[in-house]
C-alpha positions in Angstrom: -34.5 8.0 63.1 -31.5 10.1 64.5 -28.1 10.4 63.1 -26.5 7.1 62.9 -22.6 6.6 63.4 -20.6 4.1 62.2 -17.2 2.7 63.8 -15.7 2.5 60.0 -16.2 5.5 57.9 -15.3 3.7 54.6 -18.7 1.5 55.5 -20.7 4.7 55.7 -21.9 4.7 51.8 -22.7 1.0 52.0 -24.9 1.6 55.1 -26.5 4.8 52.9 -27.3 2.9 50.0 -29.1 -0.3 52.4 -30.8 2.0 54.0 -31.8 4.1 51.0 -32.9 1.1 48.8 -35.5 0.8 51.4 -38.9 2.4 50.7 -39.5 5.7 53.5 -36.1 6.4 54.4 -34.1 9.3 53.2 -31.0 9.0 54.0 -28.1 12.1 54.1 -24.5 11.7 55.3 -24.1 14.9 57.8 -20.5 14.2 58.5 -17.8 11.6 57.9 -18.6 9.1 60.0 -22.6 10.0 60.3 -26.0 9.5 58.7 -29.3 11.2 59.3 -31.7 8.9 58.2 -35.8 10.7 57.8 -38.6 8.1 57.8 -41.5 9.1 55.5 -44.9 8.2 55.5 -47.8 8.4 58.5 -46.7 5.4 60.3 -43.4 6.7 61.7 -42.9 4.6 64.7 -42.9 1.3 63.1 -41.1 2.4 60.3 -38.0 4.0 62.8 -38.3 0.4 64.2 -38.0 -1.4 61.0 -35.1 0.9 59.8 -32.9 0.6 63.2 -33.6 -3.5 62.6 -31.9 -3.0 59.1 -29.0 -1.0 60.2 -28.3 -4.1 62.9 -28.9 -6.6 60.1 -26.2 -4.7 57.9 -24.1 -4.5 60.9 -24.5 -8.0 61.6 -23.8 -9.0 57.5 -20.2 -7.2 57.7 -19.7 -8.6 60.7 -19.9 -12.5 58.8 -17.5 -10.9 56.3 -14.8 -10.4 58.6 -15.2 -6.4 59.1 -15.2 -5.3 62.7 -17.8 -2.7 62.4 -20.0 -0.8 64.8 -23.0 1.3 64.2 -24.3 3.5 67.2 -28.1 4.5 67.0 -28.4 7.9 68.8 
């Protein structure tokens, strides 16, 4: 998955720590606003797809709790 930016940097451990808690992704802030997430395993394709589905459901989840926040998948 490539770096991952989010429109709220004081979000960007929450996002690390959903994604993280997820078996295959290693996850490593690279800036203050930016993840790099590295899927594991053999089956990388689905796995990339399954992770950027995550970050939208997060997204989506502070979104229903009244933060305004916006995650761009580069």
């Amino acid at each position: 998955m490539k770096p991952t930016t989010t429109s709220d940097p004081t979000l960007l451990l929450a996002l690390r720590a959903d994604l993280a808690s997820h078996a295959g992704c290693l996850v490593t802030a690279v800036g203050l606003d930016t993840l790099e997430a590295t899927i594991l395993g053999s089956c990388n394709e689905a796995m990339e797809t399954a992770a950027q589905l995550r970050v939208r459901a997060w997204e989506a989840a502070q979104r229903t709790r009244g933060l305004n926040v916006r995650v761009e998948l580069a």
